[in-house]
C-alpha positions, 0 to 999 in steps of 0.5 A: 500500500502507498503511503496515502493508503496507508494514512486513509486506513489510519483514519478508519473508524472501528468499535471498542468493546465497551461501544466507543470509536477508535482508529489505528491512527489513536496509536500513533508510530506504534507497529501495530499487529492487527488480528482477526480473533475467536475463542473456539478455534484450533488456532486460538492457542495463538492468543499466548504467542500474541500476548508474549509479543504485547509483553515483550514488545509494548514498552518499545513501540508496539501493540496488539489489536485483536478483533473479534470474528464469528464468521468462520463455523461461528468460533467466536460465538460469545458476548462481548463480555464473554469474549473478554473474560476468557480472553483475560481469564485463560489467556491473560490478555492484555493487548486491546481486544475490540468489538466484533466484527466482519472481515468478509462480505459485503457487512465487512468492517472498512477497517478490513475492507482496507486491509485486504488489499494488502499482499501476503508473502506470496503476493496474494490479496482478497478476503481473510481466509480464517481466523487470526489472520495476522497484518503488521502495520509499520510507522513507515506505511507497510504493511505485512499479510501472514496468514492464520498458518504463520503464528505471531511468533514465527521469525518472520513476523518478529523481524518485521516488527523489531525492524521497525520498532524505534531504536 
């Protein structure tokens, strides 16, 4: 994505949990994680690896955003409340964890809208495949697509990000 796209996207409005209005751009130069979440999902396990990141790396510039999703076999079927009490509850969560949302079809947050313009390592784009899709937002307008295979600790993921964690 161009910078300009880049910028727009941090424009984007979304839903917190508690019913308020965020945008990327309310993180400032942080690298951000963003994710597309549920709790009933083989890949949930990818919620401690996600963690170890937040905690490993908040303090030099970084951020986890999780986003709720029901659209994959309804593995995220809970409340709001539900989804953050297990979050925090088995998982310790600490990284923000948004209103639920759709990454696919025409009731698509924008915010994923955007994202799904973006190329994986393979240079593929289009809708998220499943849950915990994973995109690396850089203060310097990239942004990286892995897929829900790649877990957020693959060395991949990690060298983008301290790549672009200030120094």
């Amino acid at each position: 994505m161009t910078e300009a796209t880049l910028t727009d996207l941090r424009e984007i409005p979304f839903h917190t949990a508690d019913g308020g209005t965020a945008t990327l751009s309310d993180y400032g130069d942080r690298v951000l994680l963003i994710v597309n979440v549920a709790s009933k999902c083989g890949l949930t396990p990818q919620y401690e690896q996600l963690e170890q990141l937040q905690r490993a790396y908040a303090d030099r510039g970084f951020t986890v955003l999780g986003f709720p999703c029901n659209q994959f076999m309804g593995q995220e079927p809970g409340s709001m409340d539900e989804i953050l009490e297990y979050c925090s509850v088995t998982w310790g969560v600490t990284f923000p964890v948004f209103d639920k949302v759709k990454v696919n079809g025409p009731g698509a947050a924008p915010v994923y809208k955007a994202l799904k313009k973006s190329r994986d390592a393979e240079g593929k784009k289009g809708p998220i495949v499943w849950n915990f899709e994973k995109f690396v937002l850089t203060p310097g307008g990239g942004i990286h697509r892995f897929r829900p295979n790649v877990k957020p600790d693959d060395p991949a993921v990690v060298e983008v990000i301290e790549a672009n964690l200030p120094r």
